[in-house]
NUZARO-950718 format. One record per residue: residue number from 1; residue in one letter; x, y, z of N, C-alpha, C, O in turn. Coordinates in nm, 4 decimals, m for minus. Example, Ala and Ser with C-alpha at 12.3 -4.5 7.8 and 13.67 -1.06 7.14 Angstrom:
# residues 2
seq_type_n.X_n.Y_n.Z_ca.X_ca.Y_ca.Z_c.X_c.Y_c.Z_o.X_o.Y_o.Z
1_A_1.3190_m0.5690_0.7800_1.2300_m0.4500_0.7800_1.3200_m0.3300_0.7800_1.4236_m0.3319_0.8465
2_S_1.2850_m0.2250_0.7080_1.3670_m0.1060_0.7140_1.2900_0.0030_0.7870_1.3409_0.1138_0.8039
# end
This chain:
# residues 134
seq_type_n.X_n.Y_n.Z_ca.X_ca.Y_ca.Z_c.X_c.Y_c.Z_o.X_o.Y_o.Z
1_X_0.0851_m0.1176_0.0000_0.0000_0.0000_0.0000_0.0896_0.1238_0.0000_0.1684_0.1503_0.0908
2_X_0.0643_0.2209_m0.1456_0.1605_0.3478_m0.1007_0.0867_0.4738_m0.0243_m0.0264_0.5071_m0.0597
3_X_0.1411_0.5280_0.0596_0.0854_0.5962_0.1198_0.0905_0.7212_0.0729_0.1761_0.7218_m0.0156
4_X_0.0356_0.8448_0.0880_0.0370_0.9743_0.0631_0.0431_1.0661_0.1511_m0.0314_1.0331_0.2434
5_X_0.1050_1.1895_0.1772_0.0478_1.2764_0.2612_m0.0692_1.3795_0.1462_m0.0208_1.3917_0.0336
6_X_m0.1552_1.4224_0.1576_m0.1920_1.4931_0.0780_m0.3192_1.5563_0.1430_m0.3345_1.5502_0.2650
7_X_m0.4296_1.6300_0.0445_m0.5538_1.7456_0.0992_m0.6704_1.6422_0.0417_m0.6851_1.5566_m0.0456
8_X_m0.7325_1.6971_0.1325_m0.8319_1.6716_0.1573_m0.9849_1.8100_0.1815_m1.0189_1.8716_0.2825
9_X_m1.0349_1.8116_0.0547_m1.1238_1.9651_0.0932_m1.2463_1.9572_0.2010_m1.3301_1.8694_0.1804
10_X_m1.2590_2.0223_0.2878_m1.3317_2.0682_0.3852_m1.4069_2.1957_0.3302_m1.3884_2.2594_0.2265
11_X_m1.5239_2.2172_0.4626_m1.5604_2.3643_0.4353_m1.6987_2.4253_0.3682_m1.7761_2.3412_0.3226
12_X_m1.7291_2.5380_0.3603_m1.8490_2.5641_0.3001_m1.8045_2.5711_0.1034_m1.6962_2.5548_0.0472
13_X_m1.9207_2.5970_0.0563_m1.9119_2.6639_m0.0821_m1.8153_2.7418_m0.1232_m1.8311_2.8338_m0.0428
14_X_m1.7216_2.7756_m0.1923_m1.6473_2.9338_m0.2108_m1.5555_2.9664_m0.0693_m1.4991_3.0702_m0.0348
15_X_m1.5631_2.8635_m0.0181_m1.4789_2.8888_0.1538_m1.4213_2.7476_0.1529_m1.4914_2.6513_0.1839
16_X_m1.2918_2.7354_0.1168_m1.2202_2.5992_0.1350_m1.1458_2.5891_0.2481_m1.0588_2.6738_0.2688
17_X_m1.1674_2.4864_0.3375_m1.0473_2.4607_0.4123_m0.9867_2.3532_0.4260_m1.0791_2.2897_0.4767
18_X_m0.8801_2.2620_0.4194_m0.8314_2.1731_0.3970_m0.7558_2.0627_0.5162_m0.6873_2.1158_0.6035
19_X_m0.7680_1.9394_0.5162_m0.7187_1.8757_0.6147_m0.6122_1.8206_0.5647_m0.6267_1.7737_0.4518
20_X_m0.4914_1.8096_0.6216_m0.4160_1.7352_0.5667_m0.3669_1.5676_0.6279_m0.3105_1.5469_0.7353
21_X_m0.4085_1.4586_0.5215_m0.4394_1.3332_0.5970_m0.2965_1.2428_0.5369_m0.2155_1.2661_0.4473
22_X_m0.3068_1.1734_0.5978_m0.2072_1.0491_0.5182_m0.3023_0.9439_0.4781_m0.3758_0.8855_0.5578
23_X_m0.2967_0.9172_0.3221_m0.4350_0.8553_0.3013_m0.3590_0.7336_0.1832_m0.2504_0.7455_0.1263
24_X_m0.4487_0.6302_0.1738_m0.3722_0.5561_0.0650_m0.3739_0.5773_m0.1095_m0.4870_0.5729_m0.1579
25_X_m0.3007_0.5917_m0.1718_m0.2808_0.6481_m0.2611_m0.4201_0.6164_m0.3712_m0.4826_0.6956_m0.4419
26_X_m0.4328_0.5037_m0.3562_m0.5667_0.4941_m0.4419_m0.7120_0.5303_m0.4229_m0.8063_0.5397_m0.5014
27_X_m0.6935_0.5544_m0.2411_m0.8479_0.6372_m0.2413_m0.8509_0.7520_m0.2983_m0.7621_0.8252_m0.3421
28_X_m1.0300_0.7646_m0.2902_m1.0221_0.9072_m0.3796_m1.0384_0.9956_m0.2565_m1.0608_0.9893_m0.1357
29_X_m1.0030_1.1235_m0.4036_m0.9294_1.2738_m0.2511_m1.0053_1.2726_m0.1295_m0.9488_1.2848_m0.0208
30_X_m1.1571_1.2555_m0.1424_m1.2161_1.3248_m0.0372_m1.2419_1.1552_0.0799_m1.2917_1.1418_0.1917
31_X_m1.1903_1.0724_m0.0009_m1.2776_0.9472_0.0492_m1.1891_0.9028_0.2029_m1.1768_0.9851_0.2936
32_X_m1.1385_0.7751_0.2109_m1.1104_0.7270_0.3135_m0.9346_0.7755_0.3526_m0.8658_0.8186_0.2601
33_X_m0.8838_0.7650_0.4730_m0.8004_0.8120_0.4960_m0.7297_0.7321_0.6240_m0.8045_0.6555_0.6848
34_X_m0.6047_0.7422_0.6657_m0.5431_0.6774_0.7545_m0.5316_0.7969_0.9171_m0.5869_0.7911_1.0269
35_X_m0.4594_0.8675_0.8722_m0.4587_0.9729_0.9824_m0.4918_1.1515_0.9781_m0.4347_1.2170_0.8908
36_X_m0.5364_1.1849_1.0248_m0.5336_1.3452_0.9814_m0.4086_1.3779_1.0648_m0.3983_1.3512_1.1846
37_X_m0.2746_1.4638_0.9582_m0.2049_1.4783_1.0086_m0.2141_1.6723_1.0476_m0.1576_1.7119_1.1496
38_X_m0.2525_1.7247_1.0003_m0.3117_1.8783_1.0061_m0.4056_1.9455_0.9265_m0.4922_1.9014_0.8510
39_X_m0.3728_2.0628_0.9573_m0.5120_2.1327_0.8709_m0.4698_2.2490_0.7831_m0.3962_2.3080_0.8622
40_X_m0.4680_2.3200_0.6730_m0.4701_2.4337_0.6407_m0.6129_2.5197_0.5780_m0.7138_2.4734_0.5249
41_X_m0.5802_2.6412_0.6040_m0.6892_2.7696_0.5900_m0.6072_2.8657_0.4905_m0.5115_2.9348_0.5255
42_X_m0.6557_2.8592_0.3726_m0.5841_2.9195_0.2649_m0.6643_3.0571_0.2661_m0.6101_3.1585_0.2220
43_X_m0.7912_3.0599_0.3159_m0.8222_3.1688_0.3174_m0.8711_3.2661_0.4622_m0.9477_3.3624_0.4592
44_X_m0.7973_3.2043_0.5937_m0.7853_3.3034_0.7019_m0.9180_3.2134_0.7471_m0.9903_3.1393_0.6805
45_X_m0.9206_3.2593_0.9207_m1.0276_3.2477_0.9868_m1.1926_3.2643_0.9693_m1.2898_3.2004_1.0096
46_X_m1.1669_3.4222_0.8620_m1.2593_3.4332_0.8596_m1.2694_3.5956_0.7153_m1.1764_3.6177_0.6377
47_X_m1.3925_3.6742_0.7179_m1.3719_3.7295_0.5705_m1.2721_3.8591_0.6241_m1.2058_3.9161_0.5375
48_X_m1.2637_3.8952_0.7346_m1.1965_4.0100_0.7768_m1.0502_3.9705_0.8096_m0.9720_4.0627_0.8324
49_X_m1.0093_3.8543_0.8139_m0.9053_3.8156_0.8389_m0.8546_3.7044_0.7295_m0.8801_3.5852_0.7470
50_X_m0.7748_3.7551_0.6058_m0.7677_3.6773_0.5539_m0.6181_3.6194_0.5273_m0.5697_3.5844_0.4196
51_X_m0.5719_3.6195_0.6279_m0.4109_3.5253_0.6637_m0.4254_3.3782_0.6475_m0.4906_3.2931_0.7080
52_X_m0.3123_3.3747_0.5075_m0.3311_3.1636_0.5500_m0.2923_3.1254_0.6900_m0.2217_3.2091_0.7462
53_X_m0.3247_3.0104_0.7637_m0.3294_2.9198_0.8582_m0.3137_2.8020_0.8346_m0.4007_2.7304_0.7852
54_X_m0.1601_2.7528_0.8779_m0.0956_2.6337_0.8537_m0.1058_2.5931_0.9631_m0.0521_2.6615_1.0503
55_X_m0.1822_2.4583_1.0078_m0.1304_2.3872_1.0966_m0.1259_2.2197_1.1041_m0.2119_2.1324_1.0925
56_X_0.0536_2.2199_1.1356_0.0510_2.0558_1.1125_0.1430_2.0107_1.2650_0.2244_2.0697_1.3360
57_X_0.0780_1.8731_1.2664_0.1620_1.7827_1.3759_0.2756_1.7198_1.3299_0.2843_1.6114_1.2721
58_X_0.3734_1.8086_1.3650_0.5118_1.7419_1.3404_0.5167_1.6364_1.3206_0.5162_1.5931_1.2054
59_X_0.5258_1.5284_1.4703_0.5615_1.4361_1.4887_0.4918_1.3468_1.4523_0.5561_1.2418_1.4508
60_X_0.3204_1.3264_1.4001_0.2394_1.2752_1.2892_0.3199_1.2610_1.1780_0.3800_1.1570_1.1512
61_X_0.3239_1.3876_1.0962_0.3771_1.3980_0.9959_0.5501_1.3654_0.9716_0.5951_1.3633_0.8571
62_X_0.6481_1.3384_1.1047_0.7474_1.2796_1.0829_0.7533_1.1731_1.0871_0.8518_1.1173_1.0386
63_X_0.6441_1.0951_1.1504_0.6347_0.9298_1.1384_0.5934_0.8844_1.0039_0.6330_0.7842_0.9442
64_X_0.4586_1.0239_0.9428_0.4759_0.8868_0.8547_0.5706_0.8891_0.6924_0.5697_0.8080_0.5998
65_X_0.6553_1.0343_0.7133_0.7808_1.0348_0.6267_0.8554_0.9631_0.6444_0.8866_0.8865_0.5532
66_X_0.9216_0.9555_0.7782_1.0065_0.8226_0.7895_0.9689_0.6572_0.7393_1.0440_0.5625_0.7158
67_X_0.8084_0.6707_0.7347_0.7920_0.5376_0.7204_0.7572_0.5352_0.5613_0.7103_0.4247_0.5340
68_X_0.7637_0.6109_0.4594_0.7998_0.6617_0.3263_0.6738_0.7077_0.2699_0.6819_0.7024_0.1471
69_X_0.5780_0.7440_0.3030_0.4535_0.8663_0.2629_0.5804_0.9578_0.1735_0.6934_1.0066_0.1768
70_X_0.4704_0.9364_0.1035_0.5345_1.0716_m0.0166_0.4256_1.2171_m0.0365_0.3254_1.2401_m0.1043
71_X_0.5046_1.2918_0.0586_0.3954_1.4119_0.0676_0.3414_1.5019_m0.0937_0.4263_1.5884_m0.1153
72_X_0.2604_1.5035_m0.1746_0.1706_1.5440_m0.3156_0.2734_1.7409_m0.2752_0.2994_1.8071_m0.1747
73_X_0.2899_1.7509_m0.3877_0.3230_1.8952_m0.4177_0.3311_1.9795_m0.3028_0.4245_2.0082_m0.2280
74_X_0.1587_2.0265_m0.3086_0.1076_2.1442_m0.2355_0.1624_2.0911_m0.0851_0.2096_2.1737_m0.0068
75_X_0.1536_1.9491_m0.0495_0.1898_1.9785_0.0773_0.3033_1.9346_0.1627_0.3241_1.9328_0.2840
76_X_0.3861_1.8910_0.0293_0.5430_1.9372_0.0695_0.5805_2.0782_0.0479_0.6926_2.1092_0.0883
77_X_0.5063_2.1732_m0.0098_0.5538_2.3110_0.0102_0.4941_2.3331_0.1484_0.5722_2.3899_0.2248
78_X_0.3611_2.2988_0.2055_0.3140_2.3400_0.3416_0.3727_2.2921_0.4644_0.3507_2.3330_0.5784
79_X_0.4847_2.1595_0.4096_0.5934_2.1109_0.5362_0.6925_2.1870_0.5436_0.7348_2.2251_0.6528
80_X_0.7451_2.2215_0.4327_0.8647_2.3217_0.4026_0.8202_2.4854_0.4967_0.9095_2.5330_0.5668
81_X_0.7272_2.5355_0.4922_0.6691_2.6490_0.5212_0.6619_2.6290_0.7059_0.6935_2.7157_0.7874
82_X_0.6123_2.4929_0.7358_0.6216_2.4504_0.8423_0.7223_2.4448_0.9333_0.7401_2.5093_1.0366
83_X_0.7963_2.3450_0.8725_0.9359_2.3491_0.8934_0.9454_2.2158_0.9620_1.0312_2.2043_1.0495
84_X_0.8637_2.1079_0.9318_0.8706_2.0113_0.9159_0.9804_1.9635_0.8753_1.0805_1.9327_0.9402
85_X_0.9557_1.9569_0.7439_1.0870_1.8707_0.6513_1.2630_1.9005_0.7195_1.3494_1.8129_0.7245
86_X_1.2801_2.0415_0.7647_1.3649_2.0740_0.7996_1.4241_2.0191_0.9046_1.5454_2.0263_0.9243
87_X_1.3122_1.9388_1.0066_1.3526_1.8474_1.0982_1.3723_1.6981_1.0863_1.4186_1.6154_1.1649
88_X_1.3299_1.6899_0.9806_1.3219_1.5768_0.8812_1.4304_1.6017_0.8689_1.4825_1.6016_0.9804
89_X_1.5360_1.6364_0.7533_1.6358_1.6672_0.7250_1.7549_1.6741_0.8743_1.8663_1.6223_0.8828
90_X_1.6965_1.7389_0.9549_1.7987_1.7255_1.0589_1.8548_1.6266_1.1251_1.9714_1.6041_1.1576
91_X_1.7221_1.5520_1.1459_1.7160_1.4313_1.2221_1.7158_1.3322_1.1890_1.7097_1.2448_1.2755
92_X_1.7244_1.2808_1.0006_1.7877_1.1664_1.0114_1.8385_1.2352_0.8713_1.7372_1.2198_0.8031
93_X_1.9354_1.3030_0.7848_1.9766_1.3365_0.7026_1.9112_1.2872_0.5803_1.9933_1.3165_0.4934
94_X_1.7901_1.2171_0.5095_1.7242_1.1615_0.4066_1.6763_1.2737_0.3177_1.6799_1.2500_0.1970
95_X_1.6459_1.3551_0.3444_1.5867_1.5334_0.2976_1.6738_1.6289_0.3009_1.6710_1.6764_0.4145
96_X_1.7340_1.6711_0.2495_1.7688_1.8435_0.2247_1.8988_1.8474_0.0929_1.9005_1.8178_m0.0266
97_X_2.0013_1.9022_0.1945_2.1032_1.9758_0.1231_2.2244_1.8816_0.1173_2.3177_1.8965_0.0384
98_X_2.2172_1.8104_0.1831_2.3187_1.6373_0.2385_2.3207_1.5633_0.1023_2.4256_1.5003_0.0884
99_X_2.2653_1.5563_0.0346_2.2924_1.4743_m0.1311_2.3081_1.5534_m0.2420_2.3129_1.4920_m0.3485
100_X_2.3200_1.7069_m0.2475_2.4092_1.8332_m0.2740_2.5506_1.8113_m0.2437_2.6210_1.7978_m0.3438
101_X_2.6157_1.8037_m0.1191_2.7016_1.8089_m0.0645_2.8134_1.7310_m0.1417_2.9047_1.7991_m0.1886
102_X_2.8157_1.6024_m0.1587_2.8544_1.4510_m0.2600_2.8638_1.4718_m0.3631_2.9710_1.4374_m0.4129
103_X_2.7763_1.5284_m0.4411_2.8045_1.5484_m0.6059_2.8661_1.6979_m0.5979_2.9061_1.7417_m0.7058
104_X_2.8766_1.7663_m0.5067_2.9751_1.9082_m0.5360_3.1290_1.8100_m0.5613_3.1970_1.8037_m0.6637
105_X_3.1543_1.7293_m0.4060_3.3448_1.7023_m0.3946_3.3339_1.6064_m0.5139_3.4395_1.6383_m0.5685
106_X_3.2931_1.5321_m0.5763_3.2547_1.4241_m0.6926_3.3322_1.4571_m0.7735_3.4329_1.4054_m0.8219
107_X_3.2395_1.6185_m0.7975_3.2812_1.6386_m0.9350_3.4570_1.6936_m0.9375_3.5446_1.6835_m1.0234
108_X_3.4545_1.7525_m0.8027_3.5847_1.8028_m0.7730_3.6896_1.7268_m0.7691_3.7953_1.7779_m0.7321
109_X_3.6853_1.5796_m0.8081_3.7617_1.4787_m0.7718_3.7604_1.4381_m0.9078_3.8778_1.4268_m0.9431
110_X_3.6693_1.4062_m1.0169_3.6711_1.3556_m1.1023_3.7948_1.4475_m1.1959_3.8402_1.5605_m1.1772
111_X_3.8281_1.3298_m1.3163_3.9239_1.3742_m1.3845_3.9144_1.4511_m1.5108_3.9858_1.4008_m1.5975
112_X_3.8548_1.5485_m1.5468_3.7474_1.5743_m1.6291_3.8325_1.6068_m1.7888_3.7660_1.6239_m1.8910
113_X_3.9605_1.6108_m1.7895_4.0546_1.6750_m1.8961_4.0947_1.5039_m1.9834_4.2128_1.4810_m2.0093
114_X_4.0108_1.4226_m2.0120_4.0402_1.3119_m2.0978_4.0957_1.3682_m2.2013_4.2167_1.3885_m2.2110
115_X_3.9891_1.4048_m2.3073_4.0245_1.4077_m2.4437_4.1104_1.3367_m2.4831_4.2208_1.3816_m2.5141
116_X_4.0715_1.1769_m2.4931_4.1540_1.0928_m2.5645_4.0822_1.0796_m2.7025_4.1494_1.0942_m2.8046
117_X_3.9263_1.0481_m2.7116_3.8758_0.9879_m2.7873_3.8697_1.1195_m2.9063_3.8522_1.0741_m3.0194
118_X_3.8807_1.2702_m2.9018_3.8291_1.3599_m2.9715_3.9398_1.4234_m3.0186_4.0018_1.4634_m2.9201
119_X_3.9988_1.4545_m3.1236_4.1495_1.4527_m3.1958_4.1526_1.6170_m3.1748_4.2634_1.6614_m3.2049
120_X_4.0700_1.7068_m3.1358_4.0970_1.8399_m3.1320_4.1837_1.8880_m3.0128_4.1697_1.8247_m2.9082
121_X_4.2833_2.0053_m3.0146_4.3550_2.0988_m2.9428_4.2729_2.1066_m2.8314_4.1538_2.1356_m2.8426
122_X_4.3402_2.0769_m2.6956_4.2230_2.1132_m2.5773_4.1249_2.0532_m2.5560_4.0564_2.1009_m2.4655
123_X_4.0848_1.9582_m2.6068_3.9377_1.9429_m2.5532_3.9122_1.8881_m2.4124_3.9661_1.8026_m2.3422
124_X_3.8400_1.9462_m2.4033_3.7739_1.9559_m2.2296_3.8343_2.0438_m2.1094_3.8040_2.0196_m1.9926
125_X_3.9399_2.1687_m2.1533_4.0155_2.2462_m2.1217_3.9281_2.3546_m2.1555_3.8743_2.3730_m2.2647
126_X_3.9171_2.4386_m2.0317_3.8756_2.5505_m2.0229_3.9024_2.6701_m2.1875_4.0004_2.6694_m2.2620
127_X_3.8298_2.7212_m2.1934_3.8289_2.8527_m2.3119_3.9230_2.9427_m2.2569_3.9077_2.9948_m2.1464
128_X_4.0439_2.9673_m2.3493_4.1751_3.0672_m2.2512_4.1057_3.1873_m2.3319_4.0186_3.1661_m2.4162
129_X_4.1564_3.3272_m2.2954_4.1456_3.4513_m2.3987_4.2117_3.4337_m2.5260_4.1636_3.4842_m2.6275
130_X_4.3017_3.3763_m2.5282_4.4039_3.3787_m2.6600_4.3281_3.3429_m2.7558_4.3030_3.4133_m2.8536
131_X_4.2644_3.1749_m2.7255_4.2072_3.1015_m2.7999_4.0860_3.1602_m2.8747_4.0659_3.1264_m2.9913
132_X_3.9898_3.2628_m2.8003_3.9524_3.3665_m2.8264_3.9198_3.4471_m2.9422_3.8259_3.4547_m3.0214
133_X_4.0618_3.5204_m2.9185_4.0695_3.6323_m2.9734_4.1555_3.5955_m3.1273_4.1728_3.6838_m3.2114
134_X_4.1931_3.4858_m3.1425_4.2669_3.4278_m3.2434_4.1726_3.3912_m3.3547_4.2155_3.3375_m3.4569
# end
């Protein structure tokens, strides 16, 4: 069974508010669901107050990333905003900037000046000015 984090619409007519559930990937959006992990209000409390309202349970929502829920678009941007993922990322390194890190020294290590197979002057050597202007 793959799991999802994803929305779920709530709410009146023209007034959406959204739950956010971990649900199995083949139910449909509004149908059955495993956990409600939070809620968002894209359009404020109310008509005079119209501030989004994010709210999610961390530690809901870090169990069931760890256990490989794949959070849908919209609400991996609303973990990110959260700051969810960021603890995600902290706390067991699987998310962020940590598989960036590896392919920077990689490339810095690799030998990149072959040009055995290609019979031209330089190849794979930087563009000098000379070469240039000649």
């Amino acid at each position: 069974m793959a799991v999802k984090l994803r929305l779920v619409r709530m709410g009146k007519k023209k007034q959406p508010t959204y739950r956010v559930v971990a649900a199995d990937s083949r139910s449909p959006r509004d149908g059955r669901f495993l956990e409600v992990v939070g809620t968002y209000a894209p359009r404020g409390r109310s008509t005079s107050d119209d501030e989004t309202i994010v709210s999610i349970d961390h530690e809901k929502a870090l169990r069931w990333l760890r256990q490989g829920a794949k959070p849908t678009e919209r609400v991996e941007r609303l973990l990110k905003a959260s700051g969810t993922l960021d603890r995600l990322a902290g706390g067991t390194g699987e998310v962020g900037a940590e598989p960036a890190a590896p392919t920077v020294g990689a490339a810095d290590t690799q030998d990149v000046d072959s040009g055995e197979d290609s019979g031209e002057e330089g190849a794979g050597d930087a563009i000098s000015p000379a070469s240039v202007t000649a």
